[in-house]
C-alpha positions in Angstrom: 0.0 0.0 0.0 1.0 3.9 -1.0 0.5 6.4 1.0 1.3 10.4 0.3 1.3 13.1 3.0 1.0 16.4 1.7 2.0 19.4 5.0 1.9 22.7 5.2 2.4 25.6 7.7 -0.9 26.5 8.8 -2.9 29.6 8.0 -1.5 32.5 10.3 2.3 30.6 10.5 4.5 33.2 8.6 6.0 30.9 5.9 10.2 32.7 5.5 10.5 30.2 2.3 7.4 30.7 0.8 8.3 34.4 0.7 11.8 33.9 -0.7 10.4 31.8 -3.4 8.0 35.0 -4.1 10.8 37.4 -4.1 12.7 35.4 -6.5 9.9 34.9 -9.1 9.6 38.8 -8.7 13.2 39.1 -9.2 13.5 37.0 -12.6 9.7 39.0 -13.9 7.2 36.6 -12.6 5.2 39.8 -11.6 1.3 38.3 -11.0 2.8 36.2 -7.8 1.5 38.0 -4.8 1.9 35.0 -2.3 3.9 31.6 -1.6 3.3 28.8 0.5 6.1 26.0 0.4 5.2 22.7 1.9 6.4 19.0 1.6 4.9 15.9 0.3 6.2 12.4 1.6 5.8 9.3 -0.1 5.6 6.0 1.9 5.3 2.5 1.1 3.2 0.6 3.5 3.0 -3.2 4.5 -0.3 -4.9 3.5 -2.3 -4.1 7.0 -1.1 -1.0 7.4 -4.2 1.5 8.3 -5.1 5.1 7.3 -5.3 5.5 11.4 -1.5 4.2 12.0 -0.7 6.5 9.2 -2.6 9.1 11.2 -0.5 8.5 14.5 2.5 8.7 12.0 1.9 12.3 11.0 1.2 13.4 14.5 4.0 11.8 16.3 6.7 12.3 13.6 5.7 14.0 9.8 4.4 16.9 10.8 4.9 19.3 13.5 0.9 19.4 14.6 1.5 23.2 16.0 2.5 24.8 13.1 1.9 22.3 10.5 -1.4 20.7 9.4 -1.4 17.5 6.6 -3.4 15.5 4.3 -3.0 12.4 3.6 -3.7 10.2 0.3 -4.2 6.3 0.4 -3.7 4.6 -2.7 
């Protein structure tokens, strides 16, 4: 089994990153950019069994800080 966990910084969490990433674009012309959000996306491979809710307790233990961070996750 696949799973994919998409996090972000959640609304409000002032993203350092996602504003470098905007200033670039700027920089090299990318005008129409007014706002960045940078995130991560981990991929796992999962023995047969494994359950969304383990996957779940993964996320909030280790994958994502839970203060600052919220996730989604994709079962496939």
């Amino acid at each position: 089994m696949k799973a994919r966990v998409h996090v972000m910084l959640k609304n409000g969490v002032l993203d350092p990153q996602g504003e470098a990433v905007r200033h670039a674009l700027g920089a090299m012309g990318f005008d129409g950019v007014e706002g960045v959000r940078q995130g991560k996306v981990i991929d796992l491979t999962l023995a047969e069994g494994t359950t969304e809710a383990q996957v779940v307790e993964m996320c909030d233990k280790l994958l994502a800080n839970t203060v600052i961070e919220s996730y989604e996750i994709e079962l496939g």
